[in-house]
N, C-alpha and C positions, 0 to 999 in steps of 0.2 A: 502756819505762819500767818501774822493777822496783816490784811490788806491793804492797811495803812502805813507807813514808814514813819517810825519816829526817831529824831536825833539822839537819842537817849543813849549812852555808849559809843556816841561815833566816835571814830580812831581817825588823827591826822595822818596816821601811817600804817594801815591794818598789814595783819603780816604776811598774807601773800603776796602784796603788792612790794613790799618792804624787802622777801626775801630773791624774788624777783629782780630786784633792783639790785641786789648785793651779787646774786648770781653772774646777772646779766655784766656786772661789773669788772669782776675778778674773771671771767673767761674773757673779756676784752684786755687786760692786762697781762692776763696770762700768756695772750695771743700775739702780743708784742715780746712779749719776753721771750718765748718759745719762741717764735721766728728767728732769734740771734742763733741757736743752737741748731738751725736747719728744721726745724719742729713748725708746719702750720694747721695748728686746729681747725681752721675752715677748711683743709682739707677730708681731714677726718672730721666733723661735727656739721660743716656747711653742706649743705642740701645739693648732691648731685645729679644733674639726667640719669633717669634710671636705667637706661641703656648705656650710661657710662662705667665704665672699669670700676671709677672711684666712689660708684652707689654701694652705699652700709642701709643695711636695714633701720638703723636707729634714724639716719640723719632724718628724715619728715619732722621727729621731734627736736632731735639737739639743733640744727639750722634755727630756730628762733630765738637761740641765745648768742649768737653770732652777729657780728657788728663788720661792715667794713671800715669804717672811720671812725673817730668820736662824734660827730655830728651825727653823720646817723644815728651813734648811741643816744644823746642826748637829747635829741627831739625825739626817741622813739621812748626815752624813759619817763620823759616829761609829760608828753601825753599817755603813759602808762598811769603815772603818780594823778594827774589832772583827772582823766576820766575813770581809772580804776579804782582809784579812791573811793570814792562816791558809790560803786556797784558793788566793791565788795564789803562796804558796811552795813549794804540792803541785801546783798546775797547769803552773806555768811562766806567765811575762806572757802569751802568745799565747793561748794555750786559756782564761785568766782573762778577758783584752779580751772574748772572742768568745764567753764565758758570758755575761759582763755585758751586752754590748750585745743581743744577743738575748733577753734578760730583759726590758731596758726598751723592744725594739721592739715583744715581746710583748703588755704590759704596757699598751702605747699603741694598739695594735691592737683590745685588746680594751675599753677605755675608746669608742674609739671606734663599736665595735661598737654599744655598751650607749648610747652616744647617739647611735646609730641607731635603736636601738628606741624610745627617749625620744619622738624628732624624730616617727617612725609613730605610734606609739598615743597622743603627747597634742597633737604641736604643730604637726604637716602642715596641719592643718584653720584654724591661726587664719592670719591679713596682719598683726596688731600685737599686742604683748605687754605688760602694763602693768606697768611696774617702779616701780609706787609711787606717785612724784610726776611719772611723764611714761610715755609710749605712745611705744611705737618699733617702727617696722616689725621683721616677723619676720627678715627678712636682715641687719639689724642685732644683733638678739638670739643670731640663732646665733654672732656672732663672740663672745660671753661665754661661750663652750660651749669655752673653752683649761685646757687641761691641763698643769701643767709640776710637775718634781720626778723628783729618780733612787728613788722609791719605792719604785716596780714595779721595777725593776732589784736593789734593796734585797733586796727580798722575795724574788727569787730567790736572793742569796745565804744567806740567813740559809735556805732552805727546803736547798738544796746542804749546808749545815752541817748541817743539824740532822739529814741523812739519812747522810751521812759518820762522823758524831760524834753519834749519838744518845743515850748517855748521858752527854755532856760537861753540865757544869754551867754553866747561865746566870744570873747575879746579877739576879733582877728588882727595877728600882729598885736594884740596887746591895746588896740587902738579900735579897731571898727566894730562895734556889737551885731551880733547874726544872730538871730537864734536858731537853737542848735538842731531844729527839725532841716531847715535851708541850707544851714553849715555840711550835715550829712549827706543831703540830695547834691551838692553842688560837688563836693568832694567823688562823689563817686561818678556824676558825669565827667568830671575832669580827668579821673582815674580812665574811663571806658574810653572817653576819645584818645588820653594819650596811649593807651594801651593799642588802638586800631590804627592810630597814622605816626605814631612817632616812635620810628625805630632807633636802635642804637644807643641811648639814655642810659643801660644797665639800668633800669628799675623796673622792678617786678609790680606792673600794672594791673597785671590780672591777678596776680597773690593777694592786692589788696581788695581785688572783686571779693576775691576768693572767701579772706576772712568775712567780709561783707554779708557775703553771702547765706555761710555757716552761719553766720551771728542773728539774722534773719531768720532763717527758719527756728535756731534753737527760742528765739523771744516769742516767735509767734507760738511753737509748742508750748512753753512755759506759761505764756498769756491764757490761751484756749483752755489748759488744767487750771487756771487760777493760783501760779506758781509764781506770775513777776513780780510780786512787790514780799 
């Protein structure tokens, strides 16, 4: 591959980004739909404690096609379409899939990790966990320890961009220009603090180290062969 990137063939919608999108869509409808029927695919597909009942071997992978809201789907697609655009016209679909997916397998790995640590130091010790207006065995409570969203997979591309293109311009909110080396480093101190003092958010702050992280090391490998561009 020659070292240069030329626009020459770019795609406003290359297709793993494309079928990504379509994926990512139809299991969020589906997942609406199926809820009527007593049917929830975050159950089966969202990423559980692996010490919980409701851990599948698959789920590391299928959780990053899992959405809790539209919101979250929608900024998580949007910065998919935004930054992945752009990587996978210089990666090629193959090396794109196989950034991505090891971002968010990272990503969930390390989520789980951090509720490994959770489980030792505060919740080994209890049998029932009081959520309020009822007490329910701890084997219970760990199945609420699910994780779903291409976040962490996210967060690896936008970390890929901002190290490729680091003085490209990112619109924050549409309106403040960063560029995108400051954009990366700022997101991910915000990620780490809120990940160490702020409990309770439901958002998986360390999933997006996570992909972070992954994403890291595979640019640096990639870099070092003479494989990023």
């Amino acid at each position: 591959m020659n070292n240069q990137y030329s626009p020459t063939g770019f795609s406003f919608l290359p297709v793993v980004v494309k079928n990504l999108l379509i994926i990512n869509g139809i299991l969020f409808l589906a997942d609406i739909v199926l809820v009527r029927f007593g049917i929830r695919l975050s159950d089966t597909l969202g990423l559980h404690f692996f010490m919980a009942s409701g851990f599948r071997p698959w789920q590391p992978l299928t959780y990053m096609f899992m959405h809790g809201n539209f919101s979250h789907l929608f900024f998580n697609m949007f910065a998919l379409w935004m930054f992945g655009n752009t990587l996978e016209n210089i990666w090629g679909a193959k090396r794109f899939l196989i950034y991505y997916l090891l971002c968010g397998l990272g990503a969930g790995l390390m989520q789980e990790g951090v509720q490994y640590i959770e489980y030792v130091t505060h919740l080994s010790h209890y049998q029932n966990v009081n959520m309020g207006s009822s007490i329910i065995p701890m084997s219970e409570y760990l199945n609420y320890m699910t994780t779903v969203g291409a976040s962490g997979a996210i967060y690896g591309l936008l970390l890929a961009f901002g190290m490729m293109f680091p003085n490209s311009l990112i619109y924050l909110y549409f309106v403040m220009p960063i560029k995108a080396k400051w954009f990366v480093v700022g997101y991910a101190v915000i990620e780490l603090m809120t990940g160490l003092f702020s409990a309770g958010d439901h958002v998986a702050h360390f999933a997006h180290l996570g992909g972070m992280l992954v994403g890291l090391i595979i640019i640096l490998v990639w870099k070092k062969k003479g494989r990023l561009y």
